[in-house]
C-alpha positions in Angstrom: -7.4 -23.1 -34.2 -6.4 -19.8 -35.3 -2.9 -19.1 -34.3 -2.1 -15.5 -32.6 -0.5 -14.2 -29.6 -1.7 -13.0 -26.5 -3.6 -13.7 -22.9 -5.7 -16.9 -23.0 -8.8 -15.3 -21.1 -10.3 -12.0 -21.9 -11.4 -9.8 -18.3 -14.6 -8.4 -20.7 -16.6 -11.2 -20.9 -19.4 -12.1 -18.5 -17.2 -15.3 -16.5 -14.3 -13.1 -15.5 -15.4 -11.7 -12.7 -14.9 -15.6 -11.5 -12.4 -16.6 -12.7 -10.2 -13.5 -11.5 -12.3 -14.4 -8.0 -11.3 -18.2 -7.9 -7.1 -17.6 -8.6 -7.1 -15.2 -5.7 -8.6 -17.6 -4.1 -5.7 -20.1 -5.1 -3.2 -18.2 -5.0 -2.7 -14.6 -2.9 -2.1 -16.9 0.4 1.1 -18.1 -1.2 2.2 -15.2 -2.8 1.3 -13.1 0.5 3.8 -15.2 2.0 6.2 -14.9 -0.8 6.7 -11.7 -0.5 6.8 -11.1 3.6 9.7 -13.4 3.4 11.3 -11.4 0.9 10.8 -8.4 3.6 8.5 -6.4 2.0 7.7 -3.6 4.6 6.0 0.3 4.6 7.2 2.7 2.5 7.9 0.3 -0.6 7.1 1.2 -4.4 5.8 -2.1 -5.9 4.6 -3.3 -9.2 1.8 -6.1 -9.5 1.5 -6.6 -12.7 -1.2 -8.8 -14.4 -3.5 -7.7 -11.4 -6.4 -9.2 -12.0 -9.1 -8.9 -9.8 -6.9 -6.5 -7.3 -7.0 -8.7 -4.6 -3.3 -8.8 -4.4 -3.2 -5.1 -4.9 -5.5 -4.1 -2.4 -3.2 -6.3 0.2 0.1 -5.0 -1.4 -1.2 -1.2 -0.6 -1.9 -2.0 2.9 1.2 -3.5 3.7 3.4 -0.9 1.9 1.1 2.2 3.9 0.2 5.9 2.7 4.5 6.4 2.5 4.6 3.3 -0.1 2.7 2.9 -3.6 1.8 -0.2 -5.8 1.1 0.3 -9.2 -1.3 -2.5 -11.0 -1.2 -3.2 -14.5 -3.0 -5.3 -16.5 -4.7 -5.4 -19.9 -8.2 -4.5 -18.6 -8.2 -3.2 -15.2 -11.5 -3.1 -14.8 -11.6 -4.8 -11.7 -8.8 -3.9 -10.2 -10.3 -1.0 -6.8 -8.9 2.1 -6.6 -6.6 3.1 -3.6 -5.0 6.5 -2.5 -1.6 4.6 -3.0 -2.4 2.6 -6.1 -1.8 3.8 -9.4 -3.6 1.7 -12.0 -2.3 1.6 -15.7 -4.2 -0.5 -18.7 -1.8 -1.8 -20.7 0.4 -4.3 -22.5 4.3 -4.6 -20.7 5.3 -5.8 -24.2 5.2 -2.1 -24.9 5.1 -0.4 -21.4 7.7 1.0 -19.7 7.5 0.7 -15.8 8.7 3.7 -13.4 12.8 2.7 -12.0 12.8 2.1 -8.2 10.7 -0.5 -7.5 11.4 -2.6 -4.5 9.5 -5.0 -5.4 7.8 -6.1 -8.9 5.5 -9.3 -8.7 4.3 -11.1 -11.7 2.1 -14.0 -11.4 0.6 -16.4 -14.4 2.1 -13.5 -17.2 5.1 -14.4 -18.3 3.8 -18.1 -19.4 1.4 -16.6 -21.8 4.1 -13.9 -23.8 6.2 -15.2 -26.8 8.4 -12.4 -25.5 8.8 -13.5 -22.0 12.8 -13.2 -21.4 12.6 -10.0 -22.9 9.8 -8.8 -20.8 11.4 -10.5 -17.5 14.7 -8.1 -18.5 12.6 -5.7 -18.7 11.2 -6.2 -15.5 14.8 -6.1 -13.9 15.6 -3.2 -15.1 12.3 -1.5 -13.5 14.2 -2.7 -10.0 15.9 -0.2 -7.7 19.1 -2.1 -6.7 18.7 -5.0 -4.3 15.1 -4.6 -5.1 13.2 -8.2 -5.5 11.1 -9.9 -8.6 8.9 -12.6 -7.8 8.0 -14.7 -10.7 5.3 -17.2 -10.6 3.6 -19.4 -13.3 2.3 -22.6 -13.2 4.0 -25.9 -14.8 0.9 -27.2 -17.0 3.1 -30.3 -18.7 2.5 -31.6 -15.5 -0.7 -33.7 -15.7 -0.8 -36.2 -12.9 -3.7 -34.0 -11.4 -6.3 -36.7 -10.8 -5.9 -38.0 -7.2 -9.8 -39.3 -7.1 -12.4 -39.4 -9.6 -15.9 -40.7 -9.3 -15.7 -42.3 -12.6 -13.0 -43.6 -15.8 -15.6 -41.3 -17.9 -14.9 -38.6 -15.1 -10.9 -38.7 -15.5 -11.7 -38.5 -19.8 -13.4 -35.9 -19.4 -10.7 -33.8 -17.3 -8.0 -35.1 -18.9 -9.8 -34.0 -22.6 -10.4 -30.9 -21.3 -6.7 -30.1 -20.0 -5.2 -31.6 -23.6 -8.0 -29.3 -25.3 -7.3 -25.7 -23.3 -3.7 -26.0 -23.2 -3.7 -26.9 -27.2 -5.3 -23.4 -26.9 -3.1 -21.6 -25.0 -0.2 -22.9 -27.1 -1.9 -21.6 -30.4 -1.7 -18.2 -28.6 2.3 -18.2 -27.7 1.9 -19.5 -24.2 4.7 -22.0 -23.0 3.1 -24.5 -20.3 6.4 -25.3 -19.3 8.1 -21.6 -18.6 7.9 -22.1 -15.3 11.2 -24.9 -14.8 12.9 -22.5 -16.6 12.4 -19.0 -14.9 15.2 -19.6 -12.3 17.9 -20.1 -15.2 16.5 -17.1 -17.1 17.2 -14.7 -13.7 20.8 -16.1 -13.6 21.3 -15.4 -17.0 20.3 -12.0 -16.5 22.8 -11.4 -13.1 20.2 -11.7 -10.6 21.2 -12.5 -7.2 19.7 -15.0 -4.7 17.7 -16.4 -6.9 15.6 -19.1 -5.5 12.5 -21.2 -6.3 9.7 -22.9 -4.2 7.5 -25.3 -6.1 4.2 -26.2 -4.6 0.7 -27.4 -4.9 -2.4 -29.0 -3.1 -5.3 -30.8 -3.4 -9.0 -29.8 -4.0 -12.3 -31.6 -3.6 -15.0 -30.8 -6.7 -16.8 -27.5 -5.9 -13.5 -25.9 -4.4 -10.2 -23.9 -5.6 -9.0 -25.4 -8.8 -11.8 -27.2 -9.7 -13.9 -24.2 -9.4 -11.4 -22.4 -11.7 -11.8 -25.1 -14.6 -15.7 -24.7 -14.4 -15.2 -21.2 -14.9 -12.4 -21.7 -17.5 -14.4 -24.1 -19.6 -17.2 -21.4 -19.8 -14.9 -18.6 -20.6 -13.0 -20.5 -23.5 -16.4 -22.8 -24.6 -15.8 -21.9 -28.1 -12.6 -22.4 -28.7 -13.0 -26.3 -26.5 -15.5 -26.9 -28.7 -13.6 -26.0 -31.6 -10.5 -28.5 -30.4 -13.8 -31.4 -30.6 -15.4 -31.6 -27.0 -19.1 -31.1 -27.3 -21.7 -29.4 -25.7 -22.4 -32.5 -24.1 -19.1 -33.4 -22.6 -19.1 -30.1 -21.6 -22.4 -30.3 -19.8 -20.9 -33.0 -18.0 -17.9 -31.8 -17.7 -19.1 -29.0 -15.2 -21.3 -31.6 -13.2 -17.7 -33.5 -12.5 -16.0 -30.3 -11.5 -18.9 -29.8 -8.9 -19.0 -33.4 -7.3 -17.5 -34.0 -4.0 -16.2 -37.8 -4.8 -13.3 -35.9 -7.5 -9.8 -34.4 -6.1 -7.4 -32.6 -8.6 -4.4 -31.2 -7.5 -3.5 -28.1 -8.7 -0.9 -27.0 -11.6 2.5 -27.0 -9.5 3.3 -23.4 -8.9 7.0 -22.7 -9.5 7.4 -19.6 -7.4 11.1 -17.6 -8.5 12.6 -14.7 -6.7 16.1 -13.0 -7.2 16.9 -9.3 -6.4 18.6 -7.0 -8.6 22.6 -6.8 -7.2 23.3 -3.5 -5.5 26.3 -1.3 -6.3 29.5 -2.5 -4.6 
């Protein structure tokens, strides 16, 4: 595989829409709960960045009210709705620089894919007003006891190829599949306060949450699985697997990292 740097998935092609559909669907519960407990409340100024579909926007915006604003940032917004308190920029953090003052700055499956990540997290801090919060989450992918049921052994070869295959990817482009255990040291190092981390997971029956999310993944990146040796066929049947009630995968476990910026004495 061609080695370069960047996001594994690409929000142009025609599976996005999806895939961006099926992580909300994962994930916005937990990080809607994430971030009540961290108290966030009307009149904030919060950063989502690597928004996606805007699900987690669109939320953030309510909660924060017409006195608050969120501003959204991803690579291609395109899908991302507009709000009368949401600013949405298209860009690259590597090289952005994020307004001061933010309560709150959230970013979720980002950090895992940069080479740059600790200098980008610092960067992050810095965007905090003080005693503001940063909630980091990423998935741990070296984790790969997924398979609670399959239907078949070839069932549980083809998963398990297809995990070895799209993480091989994601590590020829500068992702770390194992960031995630180390966010909460990073924050320390950097003088955060409070900082804590919640791991979690669950369970999902074929034709549901993650499972759905592979499917659509194993479109998205075909060429490059094929490339790493599955075949059309395996992925044929791949995607039947994925859709059959008789599989459970748990999901990636989900390291979830807050710590707030200290606050003058």
């Amino acid at each position: 595989m061609t080695t370069t740097t960047g996001y594994m998935f690409d929000n142009s092609t025609d599976e996005a829409a999806r895939q961006l559909r099926f992580l909300g669907e994962i994930l916005d519960s937990g990080t809607r709960r994430i971030l009540t407990e961290i108290g966030l409340r009307p009149g904030w100024k919060v950063t989502d960045l690597g928004a996606g579909a805007g699900t987690l926007t669109s939320w953030l915006a309510d909660q924060v009210g017409p006195g608050g604003h969120v501003t959204a940032v991803d690579l291609d917004p395109r899908y991302i709705p507009a709000g009368a308190n949401v600013t949405v920029r298209a860009g690259d953090i590597r090289t952005m620089e994020l307004d001061g003052s933010q309560q709150a700055v959230v970013a979720r499956l980002v950090l895992m894919h940069l080479p740059e990540r600790e200098q980008v997290l610092a960067q992050l801090v810095h965007a905090l007003a003080p005693g503001g919060a940063i909630v980091v989450e990423d998935w741990d992918c070296t984790w790969r006891d997924m398979i609670r049921r399959s239907p078949s052994p070839r069932a549980t070869q083809l998963v398990e190829q297809f995990q070895e295959c799209l993480q091989s990817f994601g590590e020829s482009r500068g992702a770390d599949m194992g960031w995630a255990k180390r966010a909460q040291e990073a924050m320390l190092r950097l003088g955060l306060m409070d900082v804590e981390s919640r791991i979690e997971s669950r369970s999902w029956y074929g034709g549901t949450g993650i499972c759905l999310l592979h499917r659509s993944n194993s479109i998205q990146r075909e060429p490059q699985l094929l490339e790493a040796g599955m075949t059309h066929e395996d992925l044929a049947e791949l995607r039947q697997v994925l859709m059959d009630p008789e599989l459970v995968l748990s999901g990636y476990l989900m390291h979830s990292t807050v710590g707030r910026r200290p606050s003058p004495a």
